[in-house]
Each structure stands twice: as C-alpha cells, then as structure tokens.
N, CA, C and O of each residue as an XYZ file, in Angstrom:
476
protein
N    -259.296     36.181     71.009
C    -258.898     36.186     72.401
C    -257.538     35.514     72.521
O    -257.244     34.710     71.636
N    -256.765     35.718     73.400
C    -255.436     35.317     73.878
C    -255.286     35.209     75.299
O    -255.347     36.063     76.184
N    -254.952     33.238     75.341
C    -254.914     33.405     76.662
C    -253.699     33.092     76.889
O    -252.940     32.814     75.961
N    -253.336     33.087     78.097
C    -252.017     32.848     79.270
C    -252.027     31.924     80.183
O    -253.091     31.373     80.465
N    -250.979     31.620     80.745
C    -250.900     30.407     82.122
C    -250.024     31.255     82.885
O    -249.641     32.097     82.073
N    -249.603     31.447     83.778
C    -249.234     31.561     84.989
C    -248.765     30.801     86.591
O    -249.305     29.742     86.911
N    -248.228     31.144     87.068
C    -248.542     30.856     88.542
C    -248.770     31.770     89.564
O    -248.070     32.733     89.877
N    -249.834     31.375     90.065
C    -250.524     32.432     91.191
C    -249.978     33.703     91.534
O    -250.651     34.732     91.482
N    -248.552     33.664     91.949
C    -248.060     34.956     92.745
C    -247.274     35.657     91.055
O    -246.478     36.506     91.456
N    -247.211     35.629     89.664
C    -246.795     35.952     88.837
C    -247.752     36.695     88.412
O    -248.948     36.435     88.544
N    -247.277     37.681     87.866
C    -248.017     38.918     86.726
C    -249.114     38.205     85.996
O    -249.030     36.985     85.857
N    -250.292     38.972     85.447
C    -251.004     38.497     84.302
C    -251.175     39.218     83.404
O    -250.401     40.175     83.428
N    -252.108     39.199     82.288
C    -252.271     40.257     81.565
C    -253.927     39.707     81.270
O    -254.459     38.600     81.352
N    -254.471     41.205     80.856
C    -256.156     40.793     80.921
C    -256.919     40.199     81.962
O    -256.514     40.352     83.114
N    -258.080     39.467     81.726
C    -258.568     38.416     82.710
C    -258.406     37.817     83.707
O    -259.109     36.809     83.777
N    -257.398     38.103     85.020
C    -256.550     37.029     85.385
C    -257.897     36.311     86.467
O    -258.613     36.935     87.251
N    -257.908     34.726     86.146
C    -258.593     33.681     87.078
C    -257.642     32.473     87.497
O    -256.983     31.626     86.893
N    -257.909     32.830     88.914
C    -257.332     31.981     89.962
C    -258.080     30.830     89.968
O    -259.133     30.596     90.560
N    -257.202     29.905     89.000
C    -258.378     28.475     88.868
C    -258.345     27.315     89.444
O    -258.524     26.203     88.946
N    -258.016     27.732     90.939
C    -257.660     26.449     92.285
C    -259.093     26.568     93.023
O    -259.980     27.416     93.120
N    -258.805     25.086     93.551
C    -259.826     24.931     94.187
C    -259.933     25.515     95.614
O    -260.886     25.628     96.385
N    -258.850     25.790     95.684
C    -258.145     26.356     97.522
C    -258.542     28.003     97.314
O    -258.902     28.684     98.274
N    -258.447     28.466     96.148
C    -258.446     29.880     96.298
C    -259.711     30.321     95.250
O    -260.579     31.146     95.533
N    -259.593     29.493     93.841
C    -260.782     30.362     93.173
C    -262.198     31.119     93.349
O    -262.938     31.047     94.331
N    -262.360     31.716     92.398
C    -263.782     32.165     92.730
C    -264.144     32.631     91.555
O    -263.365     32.807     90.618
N    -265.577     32.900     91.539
C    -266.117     33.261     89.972
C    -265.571     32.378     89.259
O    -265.409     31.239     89.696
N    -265.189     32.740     88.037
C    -264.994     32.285     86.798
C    -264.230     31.446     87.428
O    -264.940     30.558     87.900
N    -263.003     31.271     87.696
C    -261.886     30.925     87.863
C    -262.301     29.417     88.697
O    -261.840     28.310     88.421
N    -263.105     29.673     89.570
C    -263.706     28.480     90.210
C    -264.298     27.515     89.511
O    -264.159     26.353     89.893
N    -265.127     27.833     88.268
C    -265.453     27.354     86.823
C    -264.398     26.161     86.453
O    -264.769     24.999     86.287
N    -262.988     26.603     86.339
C    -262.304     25.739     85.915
C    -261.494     25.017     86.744
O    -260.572     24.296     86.361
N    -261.915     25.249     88.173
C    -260.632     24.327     89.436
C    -261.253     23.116     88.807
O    -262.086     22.933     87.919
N    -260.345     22.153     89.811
C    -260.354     20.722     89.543
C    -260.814     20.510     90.602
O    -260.702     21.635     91.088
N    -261.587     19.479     91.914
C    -261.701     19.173     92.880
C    -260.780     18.986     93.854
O    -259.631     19.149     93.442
N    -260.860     18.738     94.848
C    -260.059     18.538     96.109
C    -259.645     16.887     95.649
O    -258.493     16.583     95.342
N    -260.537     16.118     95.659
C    -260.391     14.732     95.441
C    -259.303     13.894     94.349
O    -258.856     12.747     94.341
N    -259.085     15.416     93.203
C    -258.166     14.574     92.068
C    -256.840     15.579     92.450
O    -255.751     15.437     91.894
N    -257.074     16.491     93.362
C    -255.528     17.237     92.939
C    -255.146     16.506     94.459
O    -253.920     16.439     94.560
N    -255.754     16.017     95.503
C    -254.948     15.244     96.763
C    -254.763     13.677     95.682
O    -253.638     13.176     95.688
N    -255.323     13.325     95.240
C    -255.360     11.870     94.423
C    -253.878     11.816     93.473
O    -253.131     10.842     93.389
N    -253.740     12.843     92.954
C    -252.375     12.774     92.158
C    -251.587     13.421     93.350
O    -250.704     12.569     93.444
N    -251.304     14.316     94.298
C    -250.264     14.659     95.374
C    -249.698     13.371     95.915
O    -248.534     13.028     95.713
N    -250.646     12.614     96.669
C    -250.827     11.406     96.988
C    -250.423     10.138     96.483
O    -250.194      9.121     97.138
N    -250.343     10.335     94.981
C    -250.078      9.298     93.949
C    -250.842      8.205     94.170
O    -250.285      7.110     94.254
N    -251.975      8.295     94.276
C    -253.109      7.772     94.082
C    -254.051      7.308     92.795
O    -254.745      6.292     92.755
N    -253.914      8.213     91.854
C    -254.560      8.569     90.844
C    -252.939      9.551     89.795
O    -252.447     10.671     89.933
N    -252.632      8.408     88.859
C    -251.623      9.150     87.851
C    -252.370     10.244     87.465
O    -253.427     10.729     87.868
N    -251.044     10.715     85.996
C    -251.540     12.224     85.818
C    -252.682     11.993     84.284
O    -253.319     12.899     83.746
N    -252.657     10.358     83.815
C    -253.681     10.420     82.962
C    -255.341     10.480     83.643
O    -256.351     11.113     83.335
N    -255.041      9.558     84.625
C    -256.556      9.620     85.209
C    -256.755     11.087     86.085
O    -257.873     11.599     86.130
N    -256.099     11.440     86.471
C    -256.381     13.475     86.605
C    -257.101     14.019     85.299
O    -258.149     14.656     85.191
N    -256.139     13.530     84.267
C    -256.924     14.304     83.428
C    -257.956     13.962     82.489
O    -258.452     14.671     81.614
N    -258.290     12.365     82.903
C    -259.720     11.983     82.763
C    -260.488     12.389     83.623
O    -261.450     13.047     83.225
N    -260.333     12.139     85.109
C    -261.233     13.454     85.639
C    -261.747     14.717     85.473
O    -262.877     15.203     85.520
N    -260.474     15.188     85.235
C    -260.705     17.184     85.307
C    -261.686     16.992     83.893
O    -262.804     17.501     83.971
N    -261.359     16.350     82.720
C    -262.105     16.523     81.499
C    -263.750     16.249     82.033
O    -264.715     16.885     81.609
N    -263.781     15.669     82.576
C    -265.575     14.611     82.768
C    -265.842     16.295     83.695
O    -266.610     16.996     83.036
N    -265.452     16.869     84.778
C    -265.786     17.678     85.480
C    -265.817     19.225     84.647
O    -266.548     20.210     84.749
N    -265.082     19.015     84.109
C    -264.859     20.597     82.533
C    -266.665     20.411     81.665
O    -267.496     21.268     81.364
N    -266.661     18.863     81.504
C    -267.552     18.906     80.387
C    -268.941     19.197     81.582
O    -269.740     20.110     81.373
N    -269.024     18.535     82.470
C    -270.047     18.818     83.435
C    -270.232     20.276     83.136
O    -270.622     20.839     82.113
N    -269.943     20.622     84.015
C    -269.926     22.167     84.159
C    -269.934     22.980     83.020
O    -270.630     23.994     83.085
N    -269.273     22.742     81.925
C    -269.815     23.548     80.421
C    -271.214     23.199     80.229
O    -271.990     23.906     79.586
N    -271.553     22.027     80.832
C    -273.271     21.693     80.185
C    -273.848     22.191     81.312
O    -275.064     21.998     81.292
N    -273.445     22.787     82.343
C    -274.522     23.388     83.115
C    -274.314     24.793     82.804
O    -275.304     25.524     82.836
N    -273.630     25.089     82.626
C    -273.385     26.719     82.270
C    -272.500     27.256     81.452
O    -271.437     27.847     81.643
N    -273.019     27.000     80.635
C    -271.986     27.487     79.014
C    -271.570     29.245     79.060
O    -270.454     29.765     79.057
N    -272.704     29.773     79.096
C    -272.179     31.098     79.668
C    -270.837     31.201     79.810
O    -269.904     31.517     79.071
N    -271.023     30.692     81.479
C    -269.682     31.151     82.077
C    -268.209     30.934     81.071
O    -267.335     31.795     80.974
N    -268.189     29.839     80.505
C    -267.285     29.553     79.600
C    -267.450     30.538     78.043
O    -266.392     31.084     77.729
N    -268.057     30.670     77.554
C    -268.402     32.127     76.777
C    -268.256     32.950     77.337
O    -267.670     33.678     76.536
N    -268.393     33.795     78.730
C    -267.389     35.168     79.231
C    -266.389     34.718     79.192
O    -265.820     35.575     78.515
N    -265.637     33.967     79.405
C    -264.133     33.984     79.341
C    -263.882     33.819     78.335
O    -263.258     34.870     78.188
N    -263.814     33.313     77.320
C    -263.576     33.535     76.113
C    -263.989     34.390     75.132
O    -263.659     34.260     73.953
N    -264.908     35.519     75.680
C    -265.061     36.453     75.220
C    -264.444     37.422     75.767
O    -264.898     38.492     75.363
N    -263.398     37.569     76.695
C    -262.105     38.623     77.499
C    -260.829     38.625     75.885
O    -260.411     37.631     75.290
N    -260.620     39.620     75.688
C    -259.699     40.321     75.003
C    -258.566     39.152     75.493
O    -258.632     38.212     74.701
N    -257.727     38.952     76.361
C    -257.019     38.426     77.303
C    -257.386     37.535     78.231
O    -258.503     37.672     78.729
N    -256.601     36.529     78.627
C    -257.135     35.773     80.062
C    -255.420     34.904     80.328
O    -254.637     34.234     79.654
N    -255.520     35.456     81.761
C    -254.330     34.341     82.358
C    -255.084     33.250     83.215
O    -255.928     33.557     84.057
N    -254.787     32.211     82.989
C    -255.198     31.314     84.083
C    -254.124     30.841     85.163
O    -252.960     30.481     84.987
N    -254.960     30.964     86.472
C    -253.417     30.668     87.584
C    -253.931     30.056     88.097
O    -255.155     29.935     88.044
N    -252.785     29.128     89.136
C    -252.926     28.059     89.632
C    -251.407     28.171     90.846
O    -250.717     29.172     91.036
N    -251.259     26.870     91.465
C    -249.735     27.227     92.248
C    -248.555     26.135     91.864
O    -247.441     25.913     92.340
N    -249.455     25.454     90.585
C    -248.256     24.932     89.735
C    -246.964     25.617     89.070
O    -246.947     26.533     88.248
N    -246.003     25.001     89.585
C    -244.426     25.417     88.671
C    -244.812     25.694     87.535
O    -245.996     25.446     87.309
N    -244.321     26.050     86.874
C    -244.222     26.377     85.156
C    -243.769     24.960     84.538
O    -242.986     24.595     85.415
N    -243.774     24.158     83.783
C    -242.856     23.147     83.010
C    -243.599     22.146     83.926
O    -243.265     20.987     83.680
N    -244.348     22.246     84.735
C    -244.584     20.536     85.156
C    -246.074     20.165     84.650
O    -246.504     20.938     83.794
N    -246.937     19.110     85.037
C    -248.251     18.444     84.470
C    -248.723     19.804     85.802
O    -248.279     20.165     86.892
N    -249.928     20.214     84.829
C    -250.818     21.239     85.477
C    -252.284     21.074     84.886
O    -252.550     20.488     83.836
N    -253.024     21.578     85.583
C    -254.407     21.425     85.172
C    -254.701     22.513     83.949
O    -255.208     22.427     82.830
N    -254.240     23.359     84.579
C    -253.996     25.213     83.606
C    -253.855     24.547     81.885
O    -254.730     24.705     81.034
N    -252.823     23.953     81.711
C    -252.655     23.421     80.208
C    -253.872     22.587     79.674
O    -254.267     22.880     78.546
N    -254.511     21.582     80.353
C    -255.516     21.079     79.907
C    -256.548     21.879     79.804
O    -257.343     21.528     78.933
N    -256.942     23.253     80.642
C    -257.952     23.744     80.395
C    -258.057     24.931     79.245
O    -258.987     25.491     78.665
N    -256.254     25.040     79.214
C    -255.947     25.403     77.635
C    -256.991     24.958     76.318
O    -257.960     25.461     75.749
N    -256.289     23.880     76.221
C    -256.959     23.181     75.537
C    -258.271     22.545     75.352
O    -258.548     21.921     74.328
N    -259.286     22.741     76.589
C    -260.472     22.740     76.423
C    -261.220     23.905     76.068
O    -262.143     23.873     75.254
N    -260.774     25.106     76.766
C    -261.094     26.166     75.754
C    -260.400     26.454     74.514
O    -260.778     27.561     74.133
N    -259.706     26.043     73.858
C    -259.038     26.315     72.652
C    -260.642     25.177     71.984
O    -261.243     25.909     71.198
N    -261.110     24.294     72.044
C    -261.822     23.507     71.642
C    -263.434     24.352     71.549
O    -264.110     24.649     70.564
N    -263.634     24.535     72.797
C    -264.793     25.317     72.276
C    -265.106     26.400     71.952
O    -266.248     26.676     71.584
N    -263.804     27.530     72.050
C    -263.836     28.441     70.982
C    -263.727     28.252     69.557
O    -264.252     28.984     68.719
N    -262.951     27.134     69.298
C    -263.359     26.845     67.936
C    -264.779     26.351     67.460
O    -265.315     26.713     66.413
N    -265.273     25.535     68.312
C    -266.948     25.496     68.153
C    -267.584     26.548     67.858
O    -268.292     26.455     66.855
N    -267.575     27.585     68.426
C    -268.247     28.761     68.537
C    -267.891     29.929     67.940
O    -268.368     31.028     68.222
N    -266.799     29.638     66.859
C    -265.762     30.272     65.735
C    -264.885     31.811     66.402
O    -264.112     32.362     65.618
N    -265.020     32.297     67.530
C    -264.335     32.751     68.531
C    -262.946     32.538     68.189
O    -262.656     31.358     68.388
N    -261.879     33.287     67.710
C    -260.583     33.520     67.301
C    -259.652     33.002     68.523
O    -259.926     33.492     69.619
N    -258.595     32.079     68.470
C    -258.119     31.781     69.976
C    -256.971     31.875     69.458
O    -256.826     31.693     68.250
N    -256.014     32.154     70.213
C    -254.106     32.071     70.611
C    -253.834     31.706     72.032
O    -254.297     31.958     73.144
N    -252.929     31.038     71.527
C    -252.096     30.420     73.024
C    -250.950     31.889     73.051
O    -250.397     32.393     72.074
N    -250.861     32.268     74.336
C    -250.481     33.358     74.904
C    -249.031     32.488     75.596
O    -248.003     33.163     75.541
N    -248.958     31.807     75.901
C    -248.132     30.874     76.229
C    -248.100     30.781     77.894
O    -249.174     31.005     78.452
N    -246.425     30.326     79.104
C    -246.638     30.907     79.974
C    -246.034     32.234     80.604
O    -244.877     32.436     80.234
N    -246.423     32.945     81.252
C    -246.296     34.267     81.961
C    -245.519     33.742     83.232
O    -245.962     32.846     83.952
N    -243.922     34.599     83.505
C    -243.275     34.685     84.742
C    -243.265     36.056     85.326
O    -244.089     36.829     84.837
N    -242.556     36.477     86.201
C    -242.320     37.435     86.926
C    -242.439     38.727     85.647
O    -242.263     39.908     85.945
C-alpha cells in the first residue's frame, strides 16, 4: 500500500480520508484528533509534543476498539489522508503516517510513504 498527505481542497490519489474532526467521516473520522487537542494547540495551550501525546493515546484507543477499521485502510492499494493543514507545518496527517507505517509492519502489509500531494 502507498499512502499520501494532502490538504483538504488538493487532489488525491486512491483512498482519499478527510481525517478532521470538523469534517471527517467513516474511516477518516477513525483518525481525527479531537476538538479538545486541535483548539488546545490553536490556543497554545497544549504544545505540539503534548498534541502528539494525545493524538497517540487516542490512535491507540481506537485501534484497540476496532482494528478492522485500521486494516481497511491499509488494505487500499492507495490512501491520501487530508486535513486543512498547510503542507510543511506540524500536522496530525504525519503522525498518523507513522502510526500506520507501524502497524502495517506488525501485520507484514507492504507500506510506502507516498509523500505530500499539491494541486
């Protein structure tokens, strides 16, 4: 599988999941982050390490309630993940890179970083 990053209003290829909490759904909703950590870092409330001690504790939640869902997506030929982050800045999209890059290797599932996708 090969996935992608994006931003929302940009092209995808394969899979594309809208993985905000403002807009997702299905799958894509799978991997938003809450309302509470993405106003918490807007806010500067909560830096961008403790975001992503959050989003991780809420990733692993949710893989232990439904692994599935995380096995269809990594079983898509393709997947872009979007969000309404810039390209080049701290995004949630990259960490969840890397949490599925992790448990496709668990599950010996072939992975590539697709990198990110513009216009």
């Amino acid at each position: 599988m090969r996935i992608y990053t994006a931003q929302i209003d940009r092209s995808g290829s394969g899979l594309i999941l809208d993985t905000t909490v403002k807009s997702g759904a299905g799958l894509g909703k799978m991997l938003a982050p809450t309302w509470d950590i993405v106003w918490g870092v807007k806010k500067a409330r909560i830096d961008e390490q403790e975001y992503e001690a959050r989003y991780l504790a809420i990733l692993r939640e949710r893989y232990k309630q439904d692994k599935a869902a995380f096995l269809e997506i990594l079983a898509s030929e393709e997947v872009t993940l979007t969000c309404y982050c810039r390209a080049g800045g701290f995004c949630h999209r990259h960490i969840t890179v890397n949490v599925l890059e992790k448990i496709a290797a668990h599950h010996g599932i072939p992975f590539e970083r697709g990198g990110e996708l513009s216009k």
